[in-house]
C-alpha positions as CSV (number, residue, x, y, z in Angstrom):
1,X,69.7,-34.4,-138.7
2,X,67.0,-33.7,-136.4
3,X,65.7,-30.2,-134.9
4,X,64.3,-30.1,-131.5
5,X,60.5,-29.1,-131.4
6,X,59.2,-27.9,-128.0
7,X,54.5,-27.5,-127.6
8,X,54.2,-25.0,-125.7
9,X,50.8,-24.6,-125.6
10,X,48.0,-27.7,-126.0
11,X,47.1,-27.8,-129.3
12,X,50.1,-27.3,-131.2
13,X,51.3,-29.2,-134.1
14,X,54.6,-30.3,-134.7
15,X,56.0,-29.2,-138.2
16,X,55.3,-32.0,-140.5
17,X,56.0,-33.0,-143.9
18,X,53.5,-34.0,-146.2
19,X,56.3,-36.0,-148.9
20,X,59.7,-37.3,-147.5
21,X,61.6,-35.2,-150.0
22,X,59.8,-32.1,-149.7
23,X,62.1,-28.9,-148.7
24,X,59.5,-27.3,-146.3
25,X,57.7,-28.5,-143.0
26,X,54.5,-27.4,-142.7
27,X,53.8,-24.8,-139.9
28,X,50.4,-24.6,-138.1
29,X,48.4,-21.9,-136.7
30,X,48.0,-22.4,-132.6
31,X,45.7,-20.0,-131.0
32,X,46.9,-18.7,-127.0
33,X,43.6,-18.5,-125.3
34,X,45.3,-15.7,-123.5
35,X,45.6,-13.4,-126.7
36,X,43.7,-10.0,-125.8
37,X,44.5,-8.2,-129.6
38,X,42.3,-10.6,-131.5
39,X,39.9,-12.2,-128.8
40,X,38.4,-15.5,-131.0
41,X,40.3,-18.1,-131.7
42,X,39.9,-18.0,-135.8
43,X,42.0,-15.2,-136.9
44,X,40.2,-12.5,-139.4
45,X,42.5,-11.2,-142.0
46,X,40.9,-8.5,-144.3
47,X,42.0,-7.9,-147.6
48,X,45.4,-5.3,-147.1
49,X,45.8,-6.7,-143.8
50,X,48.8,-8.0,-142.3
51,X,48.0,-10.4,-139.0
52,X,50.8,-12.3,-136.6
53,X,50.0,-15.7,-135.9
54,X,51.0,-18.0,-133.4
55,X,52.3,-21.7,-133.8
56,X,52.7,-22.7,-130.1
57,X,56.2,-24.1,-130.8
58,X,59.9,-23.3,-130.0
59,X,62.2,-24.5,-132.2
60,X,65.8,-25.2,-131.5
61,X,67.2,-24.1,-134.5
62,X,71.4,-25.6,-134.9
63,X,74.2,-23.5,-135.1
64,X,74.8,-22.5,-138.8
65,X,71.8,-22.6,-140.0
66,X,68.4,-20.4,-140.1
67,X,64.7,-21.3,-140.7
68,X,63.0,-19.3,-143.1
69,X,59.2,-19.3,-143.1
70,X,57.9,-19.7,-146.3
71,X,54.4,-19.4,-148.2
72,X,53.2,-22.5,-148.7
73,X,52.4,-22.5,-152.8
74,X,48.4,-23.4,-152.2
75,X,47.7,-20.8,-149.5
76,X,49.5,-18.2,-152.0
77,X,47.6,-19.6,-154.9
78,X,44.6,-20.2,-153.8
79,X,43.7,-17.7,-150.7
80,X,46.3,-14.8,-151.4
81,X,48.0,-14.9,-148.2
82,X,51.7,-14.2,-148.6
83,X,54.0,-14.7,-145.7
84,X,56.2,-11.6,-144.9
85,X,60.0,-12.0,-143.8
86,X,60.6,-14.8,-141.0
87,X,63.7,-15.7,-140.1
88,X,64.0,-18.0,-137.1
89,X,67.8,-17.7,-135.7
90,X,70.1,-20.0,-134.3
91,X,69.7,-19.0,-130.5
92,X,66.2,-17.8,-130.2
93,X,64.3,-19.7,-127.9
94,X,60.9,-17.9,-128.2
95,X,57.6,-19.6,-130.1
96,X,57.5,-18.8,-133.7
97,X,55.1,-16.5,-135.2
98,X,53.8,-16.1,-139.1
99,X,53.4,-13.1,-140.3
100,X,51.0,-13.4,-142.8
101,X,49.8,-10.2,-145.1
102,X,46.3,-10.9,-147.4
103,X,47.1,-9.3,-150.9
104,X,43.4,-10.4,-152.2
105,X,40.2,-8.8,-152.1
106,X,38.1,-11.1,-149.8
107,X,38.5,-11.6,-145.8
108,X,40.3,-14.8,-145.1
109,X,39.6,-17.2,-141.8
110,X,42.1,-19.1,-140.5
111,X,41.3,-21.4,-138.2
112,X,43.0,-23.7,-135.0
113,X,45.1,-26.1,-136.8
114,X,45.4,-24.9,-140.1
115,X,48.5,-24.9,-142.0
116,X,49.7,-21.4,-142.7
117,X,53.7,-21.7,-144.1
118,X,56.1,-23.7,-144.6
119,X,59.9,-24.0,-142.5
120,X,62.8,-24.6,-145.1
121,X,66.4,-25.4,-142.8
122,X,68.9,-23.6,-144.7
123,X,72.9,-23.6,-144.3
124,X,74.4,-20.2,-143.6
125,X,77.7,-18.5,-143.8
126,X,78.8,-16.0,-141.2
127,X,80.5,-13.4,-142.0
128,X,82.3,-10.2,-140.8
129,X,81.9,-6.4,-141.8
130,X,84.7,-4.3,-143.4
131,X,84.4,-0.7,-144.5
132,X,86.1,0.5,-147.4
133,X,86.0,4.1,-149.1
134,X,84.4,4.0,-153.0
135,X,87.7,4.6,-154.1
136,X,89.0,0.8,-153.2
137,X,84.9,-0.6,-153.7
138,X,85.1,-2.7,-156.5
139,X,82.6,-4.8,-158.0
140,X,84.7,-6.0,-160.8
141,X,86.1,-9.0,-159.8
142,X,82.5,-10.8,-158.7
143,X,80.8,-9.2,-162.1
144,X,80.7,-6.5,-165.1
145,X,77.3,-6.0,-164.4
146,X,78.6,-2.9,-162.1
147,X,75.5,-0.6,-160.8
148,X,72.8,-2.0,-163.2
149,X,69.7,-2.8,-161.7
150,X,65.7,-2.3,-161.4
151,X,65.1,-4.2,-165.2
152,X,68.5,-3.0,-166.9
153,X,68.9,-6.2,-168.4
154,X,65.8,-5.5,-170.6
155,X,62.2,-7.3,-171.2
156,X,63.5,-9.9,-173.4
């Protein structure tokens, strides 16, 4: 299968992968020269901070499935940049942002070009809402595990 990939600004990268098996594609930073909020083209992300980032793509996601930008396991590792919940529908046309938060101590630069997640194509099931009163909720018949959560299942 492939996705259609649309530059909408010069510079953008199209996702790549850097192994023909790997899960991810990686996503790059693409700066809009018309940005006003942060006025250079590297972006500044102090330590606590959270910061949007541009790709300068569109990407035609298919029907029944979603993109989910995820960290890329270096960028974690190695610069503390984690990237907060992206989900790319089916049907949205618009370019595709990263938002990336910086759980470490020290400022971190990224620069035009860099890669700053990764896109895993995932299958999805739709599904429908139905109300029911606590009476008629039942867990039971998916688990006995009932209401136990938050580390009821012990250290060990």
């Amino acid at each position: 299968m492939n996705i259609e990939v649309c530059r909408i600004r010069e510079g953008a990268r199209l996702p790549t992968r850097a192994y023909e098996l790997d899960a991810g594609m990686d996503i790059y930073y693409c700066p809009d020269s018309e940005e006003k909020l942060y006025p250079t083209q590297d972006y500044h992300i102090p330590p606590k901070a959270s910061r949007l980032l541009p790709t300068g793509i569109r990407i035609n996601v298919p029907y029944g499935y979603m993109l989910e930008i995820k960290n890329k396991s270096g960028i974690a590792f190695k610069r503390q940049l984690l990237v907060g919940a992206c989900v790319v529908d089916a049907g949205y046309g618009g370019e595709v942002f990263v938002n990336l938060h910086n759980v470490g101590f020290a400022t971190q630069v990224i620069t035009p070009g860099d890669k700053i997640a990764q896109a895993v194509l995932i299958p999805i099931e739709s599904c429908g809402i139905k109300e029911v009163g606590i009476e008629e909720f039942s867990l039971s018949q998916i688990s006995s595990r009932g209401t136990g959560g938050f580390g009821s299942t012990g250290n060990r």
